[in-house]
C-alpha positions in Angstrom: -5.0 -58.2 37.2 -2.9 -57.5 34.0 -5.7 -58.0 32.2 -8.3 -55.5 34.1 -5.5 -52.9 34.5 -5.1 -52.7 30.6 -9.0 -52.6 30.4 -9.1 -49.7 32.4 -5.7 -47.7 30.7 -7.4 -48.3 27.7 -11.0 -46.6 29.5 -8.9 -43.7 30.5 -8.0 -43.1 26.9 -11.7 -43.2 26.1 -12.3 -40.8 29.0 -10.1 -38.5 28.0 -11.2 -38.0 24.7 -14.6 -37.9 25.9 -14.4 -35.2 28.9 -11.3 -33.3 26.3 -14.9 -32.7 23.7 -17.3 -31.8 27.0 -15.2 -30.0 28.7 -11.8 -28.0 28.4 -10.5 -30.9 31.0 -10.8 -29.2 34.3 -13.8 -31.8 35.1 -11.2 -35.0 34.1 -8.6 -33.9 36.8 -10.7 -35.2 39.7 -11.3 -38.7 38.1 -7.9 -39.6 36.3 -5.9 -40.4 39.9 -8.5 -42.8 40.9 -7.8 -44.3 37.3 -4.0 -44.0 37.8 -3.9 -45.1 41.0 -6.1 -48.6 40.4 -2.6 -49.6 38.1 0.2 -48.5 40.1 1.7 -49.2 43.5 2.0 -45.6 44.4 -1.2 -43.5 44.7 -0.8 -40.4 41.5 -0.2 -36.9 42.8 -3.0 -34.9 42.8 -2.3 -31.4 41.3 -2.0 -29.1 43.7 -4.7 -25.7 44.3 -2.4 -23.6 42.6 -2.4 -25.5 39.3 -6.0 -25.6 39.1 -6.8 -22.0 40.2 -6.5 -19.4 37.6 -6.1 -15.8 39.0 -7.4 -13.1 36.3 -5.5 -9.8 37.1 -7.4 -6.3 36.2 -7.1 -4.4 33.8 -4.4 -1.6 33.9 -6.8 1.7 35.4 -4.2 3.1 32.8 -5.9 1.5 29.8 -7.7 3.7 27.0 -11.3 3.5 27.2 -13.2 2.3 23.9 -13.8 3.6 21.5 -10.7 5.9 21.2 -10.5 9.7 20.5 -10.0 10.2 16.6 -7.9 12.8 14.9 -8.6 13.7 11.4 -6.1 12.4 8.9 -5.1 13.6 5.7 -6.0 10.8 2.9 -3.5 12.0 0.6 -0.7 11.5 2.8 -1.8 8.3 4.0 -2.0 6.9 0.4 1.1 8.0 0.1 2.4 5.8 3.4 0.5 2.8 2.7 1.9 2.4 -0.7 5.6 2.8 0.6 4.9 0.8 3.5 3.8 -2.0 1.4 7.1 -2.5 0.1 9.3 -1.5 3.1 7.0 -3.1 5.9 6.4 -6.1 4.1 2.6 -6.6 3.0 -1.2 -5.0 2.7 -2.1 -5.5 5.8 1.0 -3.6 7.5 0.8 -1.2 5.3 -2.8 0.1 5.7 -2.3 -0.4 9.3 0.9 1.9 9.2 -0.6 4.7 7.2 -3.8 4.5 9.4 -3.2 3.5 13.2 0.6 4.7 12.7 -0.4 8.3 11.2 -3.0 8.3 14.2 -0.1 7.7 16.4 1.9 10.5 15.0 -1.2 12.8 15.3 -1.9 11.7 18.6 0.4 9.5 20.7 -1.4 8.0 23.2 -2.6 5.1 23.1 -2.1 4.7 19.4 1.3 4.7 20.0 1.0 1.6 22.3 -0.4 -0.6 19.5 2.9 -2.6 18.0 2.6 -2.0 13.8 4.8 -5.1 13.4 1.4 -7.1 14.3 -0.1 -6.8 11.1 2.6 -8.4 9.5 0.6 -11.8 9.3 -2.3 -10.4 7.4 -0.2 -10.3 4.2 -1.9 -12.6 1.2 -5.0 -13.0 2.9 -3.4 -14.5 6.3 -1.8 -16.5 4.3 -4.7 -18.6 2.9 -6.1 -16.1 0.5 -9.0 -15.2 3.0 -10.0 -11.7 3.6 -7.5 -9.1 2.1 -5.3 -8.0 4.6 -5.5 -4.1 3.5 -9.3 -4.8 5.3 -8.1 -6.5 7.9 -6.2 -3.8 9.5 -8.7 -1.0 8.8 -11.6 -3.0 10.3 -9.4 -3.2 12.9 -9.4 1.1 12.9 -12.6 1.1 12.7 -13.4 -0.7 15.9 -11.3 1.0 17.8 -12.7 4.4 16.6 -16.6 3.2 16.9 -19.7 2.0 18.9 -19.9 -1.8 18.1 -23.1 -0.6 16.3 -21.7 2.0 13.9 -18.5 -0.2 13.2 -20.1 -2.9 11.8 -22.2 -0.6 9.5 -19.1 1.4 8.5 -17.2 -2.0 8.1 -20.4 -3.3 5.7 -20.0 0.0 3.8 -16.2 -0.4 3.4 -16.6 -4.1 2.2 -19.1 -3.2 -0.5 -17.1 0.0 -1.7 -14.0 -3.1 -2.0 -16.1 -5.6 -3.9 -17.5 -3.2 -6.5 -14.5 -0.7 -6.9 -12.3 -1.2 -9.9 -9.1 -1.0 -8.3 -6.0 0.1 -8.3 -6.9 3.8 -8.1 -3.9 5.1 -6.8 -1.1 4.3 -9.1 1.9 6.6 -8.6 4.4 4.4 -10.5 2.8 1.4 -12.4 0.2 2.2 -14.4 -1.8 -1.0 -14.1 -5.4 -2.5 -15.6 -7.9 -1.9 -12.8 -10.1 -4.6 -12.1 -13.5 -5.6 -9.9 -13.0 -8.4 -7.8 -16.7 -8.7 -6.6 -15.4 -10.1 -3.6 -13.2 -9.1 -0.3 -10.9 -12.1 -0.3 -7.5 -11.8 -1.4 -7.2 -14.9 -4.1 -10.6 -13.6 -5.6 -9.0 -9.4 -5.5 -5.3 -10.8 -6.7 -6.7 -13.6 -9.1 -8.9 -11.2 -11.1 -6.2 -9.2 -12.0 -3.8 -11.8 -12.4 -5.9 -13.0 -15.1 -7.1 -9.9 -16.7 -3.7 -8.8 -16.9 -1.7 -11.8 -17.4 0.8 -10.7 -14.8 2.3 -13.2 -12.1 2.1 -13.4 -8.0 6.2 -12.4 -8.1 6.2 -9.8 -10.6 6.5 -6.3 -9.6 3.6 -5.2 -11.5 1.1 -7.6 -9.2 3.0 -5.9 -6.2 2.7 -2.4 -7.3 -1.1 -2.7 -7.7 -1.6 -4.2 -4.8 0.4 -1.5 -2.8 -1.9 0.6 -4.9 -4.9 -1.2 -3.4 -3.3 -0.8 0.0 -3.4 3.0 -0.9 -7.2 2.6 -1.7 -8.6 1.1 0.9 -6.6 3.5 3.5 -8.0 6.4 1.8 -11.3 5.0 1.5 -11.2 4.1 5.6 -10.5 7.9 6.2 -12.9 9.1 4.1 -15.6 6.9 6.0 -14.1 8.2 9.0 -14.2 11.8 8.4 -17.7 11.9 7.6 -18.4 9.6 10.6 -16.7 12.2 12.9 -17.4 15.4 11.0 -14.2 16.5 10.3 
């Protein structure tokens, strides 16, 4: 008996990994008791209906309806933000978002104002894993919720190839920095060009004031998009 009950733990190992790769489990909970039960004196629980039901609640009738209502923003001003927020918020992708979802806030108010700025905190050396810059992140991120699916994309593919092919910084208010082409839209490709064009490190405050200054860029260059998009 000790040695069929270890035989079938061992099978409900296997059948766990098994059903956990065809399913997302739900099918497994209707055949582990039986397993559980063959090996123990006291039949398993069963979970009960209201562990296995999940109850979706609607949406708010409150909520914004997509895409949202734009209001024209001024591109020198938020170049301006974006560049201070990149210091005081803590990163490219919270600062593009702040000078471009919290300018429309300030414009508008609702629902703009409903969209937490401290989000885009995480987007900050490309996620963390040098991936897509984080100053694109956040104003693909406008951009979606300004357009048809349709008309986002395209303005997002016009966006990206502006990036790759710009030589950036362009908006240097305090550093006067080398400007460099990254040919791509990833952060370690952006960051690592200049970094070795210019010989300047990750920590000093040279690499941070050109990329603030790229944070500027691309929230300038999102608003331009978006202007002629909307004709305003």
């Amino acid at each position: 008996m000790k040695e069929n009950c270890e035989q079938k733990i061992y099978s409900r190992r296997d059948l766990l990994k098994t059903a956990g790769k065809a399913t997302a489990g739900l099918a497994v909970v209707g055949i582990v008791p039986s397993i559980l039960t063959a090996c123990s004196e006291k039949p398993a629980e069963i979970p009960s209906k209201e562990v296995l039901s999940y109850e979706y609640k609607e949406l708010s009738k409150d909520s914004a309806s997509h895409p949202y209502v734009y209001q024209k923003l001024d591109i020198a001003t938020a170049q301006e933000r974006a560049y201070a927020s990149y210091f005081n918020k803590g990163g490219c992708c919270i600062a593009v978002a702040d000078a471009l979802i919290g300018g429309l806030a300030d414009n508008a108010g609702y629902p703009y104002n409903q969209i937490p700025i401290d989000t885009f905190v995480n987007g900050a050396t490309g996620y963390g894993i040098g991936s897509l810059c984080g100053s694109l992140g956040s104003a693909v991120f406008t951009i979606g919720l300004l357009c048809p699916k349709d008309d986002a994309k395209k303005m997002t593919a016009d966006l990206f190839a502006w990036y790759k092919d710009a030589s950036l910084p362009i908006y240097q208010p305090e550093v006067k920095n080398k400007t460099t082409v990254s040919g791509s839209v990833n952060c370690d490709a952006s960051v690592g060009t200049f970094m070795t064009e210019s010989g300047y490190a990750m920590g000093d405050p040279e690499r941070k004031a050109r990329c603030a200054g790229v944070s500027a860029d691309v929230a300038g260059k999102t608003i331009e998009l978006l202007n002629a998009y909307f004709g305003v």
